[in-house]
Every structure is written in C-alpha cells, then in structure tokens.
C-alpha positions in Angstrom: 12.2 21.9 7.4 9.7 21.6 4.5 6.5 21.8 4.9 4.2 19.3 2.9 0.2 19.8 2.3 -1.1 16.7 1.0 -4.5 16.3 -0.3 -6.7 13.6 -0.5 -9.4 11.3 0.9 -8.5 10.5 4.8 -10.4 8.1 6.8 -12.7 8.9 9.7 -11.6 5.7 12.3 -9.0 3.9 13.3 -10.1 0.6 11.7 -10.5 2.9 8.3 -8.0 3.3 5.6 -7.5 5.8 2.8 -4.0 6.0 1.2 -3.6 9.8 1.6 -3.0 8.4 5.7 -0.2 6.6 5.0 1.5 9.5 3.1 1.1 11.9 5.8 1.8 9.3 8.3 5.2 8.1 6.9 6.2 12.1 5.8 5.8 13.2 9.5 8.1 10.2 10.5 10.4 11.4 8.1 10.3 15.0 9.9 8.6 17.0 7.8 6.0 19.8 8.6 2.5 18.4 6.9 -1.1 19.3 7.1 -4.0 17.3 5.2 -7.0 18.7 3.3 -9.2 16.0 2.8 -11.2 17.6 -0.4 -14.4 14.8 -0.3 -16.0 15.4 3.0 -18.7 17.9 2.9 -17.4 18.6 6.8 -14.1 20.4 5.3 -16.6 22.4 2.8 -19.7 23.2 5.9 -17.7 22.9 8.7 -20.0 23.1 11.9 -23.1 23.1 9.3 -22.3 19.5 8.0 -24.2 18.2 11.1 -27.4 19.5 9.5 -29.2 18.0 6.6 -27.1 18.8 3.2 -28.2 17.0 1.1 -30.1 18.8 -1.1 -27.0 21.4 -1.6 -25.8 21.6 -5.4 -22.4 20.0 -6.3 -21.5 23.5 -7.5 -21.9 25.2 -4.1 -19.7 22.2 -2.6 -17.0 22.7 -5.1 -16.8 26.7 -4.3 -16.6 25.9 -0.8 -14.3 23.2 -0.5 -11.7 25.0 -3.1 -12.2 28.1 -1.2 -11.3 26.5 1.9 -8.5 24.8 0.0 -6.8 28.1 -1.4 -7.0 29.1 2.2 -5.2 26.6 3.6 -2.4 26.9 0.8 -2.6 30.5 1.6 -1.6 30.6 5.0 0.4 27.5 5.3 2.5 28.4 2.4 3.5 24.5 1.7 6.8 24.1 -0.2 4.9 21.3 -1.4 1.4 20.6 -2.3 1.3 16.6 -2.8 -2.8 15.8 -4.4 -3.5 12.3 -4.2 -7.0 12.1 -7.3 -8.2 15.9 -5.8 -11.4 15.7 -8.6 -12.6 18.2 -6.7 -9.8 20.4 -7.0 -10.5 23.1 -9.9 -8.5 24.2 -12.9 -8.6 28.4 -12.1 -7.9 27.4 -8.1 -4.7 25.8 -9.1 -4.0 29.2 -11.6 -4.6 31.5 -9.1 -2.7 29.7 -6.3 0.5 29.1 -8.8 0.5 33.0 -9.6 0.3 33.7 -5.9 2.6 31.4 -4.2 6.2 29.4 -4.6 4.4 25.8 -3.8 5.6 23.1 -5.7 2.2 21.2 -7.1 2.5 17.5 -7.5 -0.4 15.1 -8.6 -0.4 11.7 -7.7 -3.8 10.3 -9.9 -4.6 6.7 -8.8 -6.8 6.0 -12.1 -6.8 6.5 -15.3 -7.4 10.4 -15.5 -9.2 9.9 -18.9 -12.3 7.4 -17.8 -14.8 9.2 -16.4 -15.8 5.8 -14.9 -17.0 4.7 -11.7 -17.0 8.3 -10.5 -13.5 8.8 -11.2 -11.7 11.7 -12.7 -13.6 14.5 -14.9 -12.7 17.2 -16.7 -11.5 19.7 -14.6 -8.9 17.2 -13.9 -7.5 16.6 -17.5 -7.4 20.6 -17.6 -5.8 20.5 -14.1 -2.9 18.2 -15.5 -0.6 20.8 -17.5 -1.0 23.2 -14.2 0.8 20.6 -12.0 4.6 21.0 -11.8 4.9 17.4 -11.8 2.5 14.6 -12.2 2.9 10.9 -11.3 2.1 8.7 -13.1 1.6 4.6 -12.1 0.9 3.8 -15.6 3.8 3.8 -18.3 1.6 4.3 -21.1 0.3 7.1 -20.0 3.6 8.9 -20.0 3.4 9.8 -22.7 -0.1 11.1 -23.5 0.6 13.2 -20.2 3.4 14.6 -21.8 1.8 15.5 -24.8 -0.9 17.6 -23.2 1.7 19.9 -21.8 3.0 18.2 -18.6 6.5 19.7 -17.7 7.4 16.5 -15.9 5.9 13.3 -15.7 7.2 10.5 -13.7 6.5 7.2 -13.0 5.4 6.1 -9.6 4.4 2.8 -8.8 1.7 2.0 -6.5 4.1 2.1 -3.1 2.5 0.2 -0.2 2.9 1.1 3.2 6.2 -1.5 4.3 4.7 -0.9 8.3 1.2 -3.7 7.4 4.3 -5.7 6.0 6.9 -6.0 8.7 5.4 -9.3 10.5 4.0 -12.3 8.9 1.9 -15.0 11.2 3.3 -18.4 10.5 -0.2 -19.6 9.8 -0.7 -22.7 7.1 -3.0 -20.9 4.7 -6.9 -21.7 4.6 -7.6 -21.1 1.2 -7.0 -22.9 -2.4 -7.3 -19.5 -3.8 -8.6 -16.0 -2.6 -9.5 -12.6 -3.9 -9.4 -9.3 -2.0 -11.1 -6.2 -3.8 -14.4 -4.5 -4.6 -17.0 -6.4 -6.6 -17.8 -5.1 -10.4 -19.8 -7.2 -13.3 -15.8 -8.4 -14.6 -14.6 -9.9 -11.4 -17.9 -11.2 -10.3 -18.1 -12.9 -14.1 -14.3 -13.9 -13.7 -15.1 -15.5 -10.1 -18.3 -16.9 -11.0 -16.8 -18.9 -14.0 -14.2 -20.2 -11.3 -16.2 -21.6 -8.8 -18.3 -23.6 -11.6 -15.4 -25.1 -12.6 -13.3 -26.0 -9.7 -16.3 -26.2 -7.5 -14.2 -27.9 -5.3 -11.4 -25.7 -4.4 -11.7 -23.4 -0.7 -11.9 -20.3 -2.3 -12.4 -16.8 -0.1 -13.8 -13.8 -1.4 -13.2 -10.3 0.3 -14.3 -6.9 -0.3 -17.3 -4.6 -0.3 -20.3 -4.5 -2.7 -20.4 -8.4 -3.2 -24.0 -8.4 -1.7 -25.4 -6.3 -4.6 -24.7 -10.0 -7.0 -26.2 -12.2 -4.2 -29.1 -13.0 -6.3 -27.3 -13.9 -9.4 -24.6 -16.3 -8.0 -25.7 -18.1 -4.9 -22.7 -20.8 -5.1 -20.7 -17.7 -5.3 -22.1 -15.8 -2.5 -21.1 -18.7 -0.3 -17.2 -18.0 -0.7 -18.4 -14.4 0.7 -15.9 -14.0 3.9 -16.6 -10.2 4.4 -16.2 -6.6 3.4 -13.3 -5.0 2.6 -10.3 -4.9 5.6 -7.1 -2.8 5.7 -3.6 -2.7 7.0 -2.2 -6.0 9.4 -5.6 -7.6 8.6 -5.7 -7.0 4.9 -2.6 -8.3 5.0 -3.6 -11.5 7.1 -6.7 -11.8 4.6 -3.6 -12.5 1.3 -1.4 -14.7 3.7 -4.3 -16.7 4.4 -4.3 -17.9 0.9 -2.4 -20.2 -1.4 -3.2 -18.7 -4.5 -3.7 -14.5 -4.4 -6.2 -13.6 -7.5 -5.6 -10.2 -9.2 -7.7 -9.3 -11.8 -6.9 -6.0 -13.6 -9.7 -3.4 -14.0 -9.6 -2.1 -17.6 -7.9 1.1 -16.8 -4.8 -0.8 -15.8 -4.7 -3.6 -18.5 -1.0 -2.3 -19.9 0.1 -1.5 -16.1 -0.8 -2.6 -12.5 -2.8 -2.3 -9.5 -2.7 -1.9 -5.7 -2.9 -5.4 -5.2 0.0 -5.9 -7.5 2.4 -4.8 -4.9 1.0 -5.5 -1.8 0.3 -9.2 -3.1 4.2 -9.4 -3.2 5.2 -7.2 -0.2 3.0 -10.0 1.9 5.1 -13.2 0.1 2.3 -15.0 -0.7 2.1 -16.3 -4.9 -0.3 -13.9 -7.4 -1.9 -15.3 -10.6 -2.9 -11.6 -12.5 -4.1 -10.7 -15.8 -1.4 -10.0 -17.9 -0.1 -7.0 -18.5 3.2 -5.5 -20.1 4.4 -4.2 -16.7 3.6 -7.1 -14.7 5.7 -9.1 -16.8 8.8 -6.9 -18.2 8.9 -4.2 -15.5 7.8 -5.2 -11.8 8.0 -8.8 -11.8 9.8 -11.2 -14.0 7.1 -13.6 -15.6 7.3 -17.2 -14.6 10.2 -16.2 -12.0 8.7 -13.8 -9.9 4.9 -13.5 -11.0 2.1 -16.2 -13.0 -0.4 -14.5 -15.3 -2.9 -15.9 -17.3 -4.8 -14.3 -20.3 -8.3 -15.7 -20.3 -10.2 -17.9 -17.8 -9.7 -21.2 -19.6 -5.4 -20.1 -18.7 -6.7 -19.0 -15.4 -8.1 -22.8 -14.8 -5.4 -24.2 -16.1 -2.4 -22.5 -13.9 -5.0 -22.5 -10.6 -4.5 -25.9 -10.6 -1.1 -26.5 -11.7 0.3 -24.4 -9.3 -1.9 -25.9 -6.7 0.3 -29.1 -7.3 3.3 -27.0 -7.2 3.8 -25.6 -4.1 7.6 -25.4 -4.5 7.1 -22.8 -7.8 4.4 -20.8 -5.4 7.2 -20.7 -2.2 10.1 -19.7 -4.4 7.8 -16.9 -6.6 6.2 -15.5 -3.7 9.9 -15.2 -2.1 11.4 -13.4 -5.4 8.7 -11.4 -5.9 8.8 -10.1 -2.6 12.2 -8.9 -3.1 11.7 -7.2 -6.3 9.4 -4.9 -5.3 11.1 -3.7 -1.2 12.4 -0.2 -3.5 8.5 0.3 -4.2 7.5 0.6 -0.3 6.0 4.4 0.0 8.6 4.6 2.7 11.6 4.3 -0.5 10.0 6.0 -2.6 8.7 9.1 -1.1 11.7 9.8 0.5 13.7 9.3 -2.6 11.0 11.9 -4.2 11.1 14.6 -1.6 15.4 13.6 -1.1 15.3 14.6 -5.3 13.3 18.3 -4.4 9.9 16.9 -5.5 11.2 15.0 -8.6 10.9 11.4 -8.8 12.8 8.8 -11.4 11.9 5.3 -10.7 15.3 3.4 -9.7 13.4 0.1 -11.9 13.2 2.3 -15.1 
C-alpha cells in the first residue's frame, strides 16, 4: 500500500472547507495510507504554545519551525509520495535535504500563478522550490512551458478537479436568481458587478462570498444583492443551482486558463457566462456549445440578457457542459495520477 503525505491548508470545522480535505478524503477512500501536514497554522509550528499569545513571533522563526516539523514528518513516515497543494511556506534547502535523504516522490500542485507575488500568494522560495519537485502540476497551459524551462523534469497539466461527492444530487428547485456570483470580492469583480447592477437594475441578482462588506460604502445598490459569505460543499453547490445565469469572472492570473468555478459551475449543470479565455473555449468547453463568454462588460450585458430569453440554449449548455468536464472530478483524476506512479497526462490534451 502506498503511503501519501499531502500538504496543504485543512480546515478547522466541519462546515469549513480547504481543498487539501478533499484530497486526503478521496485518497483514503481509495485505500491508501495518508497523513496531512497543514504548513499555515502556527498550531503545527508551536504545538501546545499556539494557545498563548504569538503574535509578535518573527515570520522567520515560524518558517524554521514549521519546516522542521515538516522534515520530521517526512522523516519518519517515509511517504512514497509527498503531494503539496501551494506549500509557500515550504523552503527550497528543506526540499534538498529531504530529496538527498529519502526515496519520496515530491509532487506540487500550485493553485495560482507561482510568479505573482499577489494577494499573499506565492514568493520566491517557491519559484526556487519548482525545479526540486519531481513533478509539478500545472492548471495553467501556458505556464507549461515557462515551468519547463526553469528546469522542471515533468510538468503536467491538471485541471482544477472538484470534489464529484457536493455533485451527486441536485434539488429540483426553480432557480431564484436572474444571475448570481459566488467568490471573494476584489476592486475587478466589485467594478465588473457594480457596472451590472446599474445597467440591468432590474434583474434578481445574488452575490456570495467573503470580503463584500469592505465595498459597502462605495456601492450601496450593490450591497443590497449581498446574500452572504462564502459557503462550501452541498451548499455551495445549492448557492450555483439557485441561479439562472452563473457569473465567472477570471482573476488576472488565469486570463489564458481557468478557475475553480470553471468546473464546479459545470459539474452543478447550471449555464456560466466567463471571461474569455483560450482554455475555456478550445480546451474544457466548447464555446457557444458547452460554455458563453463575453470579453468586456458592454458583451457581458448583451448575452445576460439574451440568454435570459433563451432558456432552451442555457438547459442544453449547462447539460453538455456537465458532461465534458465528469474526467476532471478529483475522484478521475487522482486516481488516474497515482494509477500512472505519480505521473499525470490529462486524457483532454
């Protein structure tokens, strides 16, 4: 039996989420022997001590600790493989000295785009980190090859899987909403959202996600659509089912590729209109048959409300779409990865 360490953010309750839980969830179900190491609580760095005031302890006494406690874990568990899901606080020379020292397969799985030191992602220990991996996965097709040319033995691409189990039952509900939008707030979606309700003021539109009250004071009107923070699994799913039209605005890091939302959006059956994007429309989906797009927000307007008179094109889409993407559940795909010895070729590509 192998045994599988995977690292990344997990979350702390039930009603929580984090995607590292569905990896080790759906890897245990599939028989293997995994552990976690959740390397972004200062509880796995302090242990008992994280119950008393830490705040005022430097980022560089965190990072010994928590890779200490890392290269311990690898040390005595000996993984056959050593799945990281982002690890930013996973250093370069850790990852040397374990490599030299052990037979672990190390795989990196980075969900953003390792070169934007943006929004507290990535930083340069990881770029360094990237030729140490044995494999790296990569959800973006343009950065293939950049990966590659820094030294990566094998890149390969991986698609954001979603979890198939938040998928397996649908309410037969009518939706409530002319169009919704599920993610965290940031200047570009509140601007893209803020421009939609002044045009179609009219429309039931829903907004969900976390960090929507920091722009209370700029868009009132908007605010109003406010339905609540963010939610995960069945009711995340619920959330996209409960609208006609699913909004999904890339962030600039995956203009050329896709998000989250991409997938899940489709795995629920319920019609997208997303920015578009090369993989959207040639690679996932099929444009016009199995996803909408639009380019700017006078487009956006403009299909918002033709495919509000079209329910028929939204039905049929949302029903191909969900079809094209059942190989990208994490269920298919890991086990296709791990079935392969760790190496991954997407059966789209």
């Amino acid at each position: 039996m192998n045994k599988i360490l995977i690292v990344g953010e997990r979350s702390t309750s039930l009603s929580g989420y984090a995607y590292a839980d569905s990896f080790v969830e759906i890897l245990q179900n599939y028989g293997y022997q995994v552990r976690s190491f959740d390397c972004t609580r200062v509880e796995t760095a302090f242990g008992v001590l994280s119950r008393f005031r830490l705040n005022r302890i430097s980022a560089s006494i965190f990072s010994y600790l928590i890779n200490q406690r890392f290269e311990e874990l690898c040390t005595s568990f000996e993984p056959d493989f050593c799945f990281v899901l982002k690890g930013d606080t996973i250093l370069p020379k850790t990852l040397s000295r374990l490599k030299k020292r052990l037979k672990t397969r190390f795989i990196l799985f980075y969900p953003d785009n390792p070169f934007l030191f943006t929004n507290g992602n990535s930083n340069p220990g990881v770029v360094e980190s990237l030729a140490l991996y044995d494999v790296v996965l990569s959800w973006s097709l343009a950065l293939m090859p950049i990966l590659t040319s820094l030294g990566v033995r094998h890149v390969c691409y991986f698609p954001f899987g979603y979890d198939a189990r938040f998928f397996e039952h649908f309410l037969p509900k009518e939706p409530l909403y002319d169009v919704g939008f599920i993610g965290t707030a940031d200047d570009e979606r509140f601007e893209l959202l803020s421009q939609i309700v002044k045009r179609l003021p009219l429309l039931k539109i829903g907004v969900w996600g976390n960090r929507w009250d920091e722009y209370k004071d700029q868009d009132e009107i908007l605010y109003e659509r406010y339905c609540g923070s963010a939610e995960y699994k069945q009711q995340m799913v619920d959330r996209l089912r409960a609208c006609k039209i699913v909004l999904n605005p890339l962030r600039l890091q995956n203009y050329t590729a896709h998000n989250m939302r991409s997938l899940e959006a489709a795995a629920a059956e319920v019609f997208q209109l997303a920015t578009y994007s090369h993989e959207h429309a040639d690679i996932l989906f099929t444009e016009n048959e199995s996803i909408a797009m639009y380019k700017d927000v006078d487009d956006l307007e403009r299909k918002i409300n033709w495919y509000l008179d079209h329910p028929e094109e939204r039905i049929k889409m949302a029903a191909e779409a969900k079809k094209r993407v059942e190989i990208y559940s994490l269920q298919k795909m890991l086990k296709l990865f791990f079935d392969r010895g760790g190496c991954f070729c997407s059966p789209l590509l």
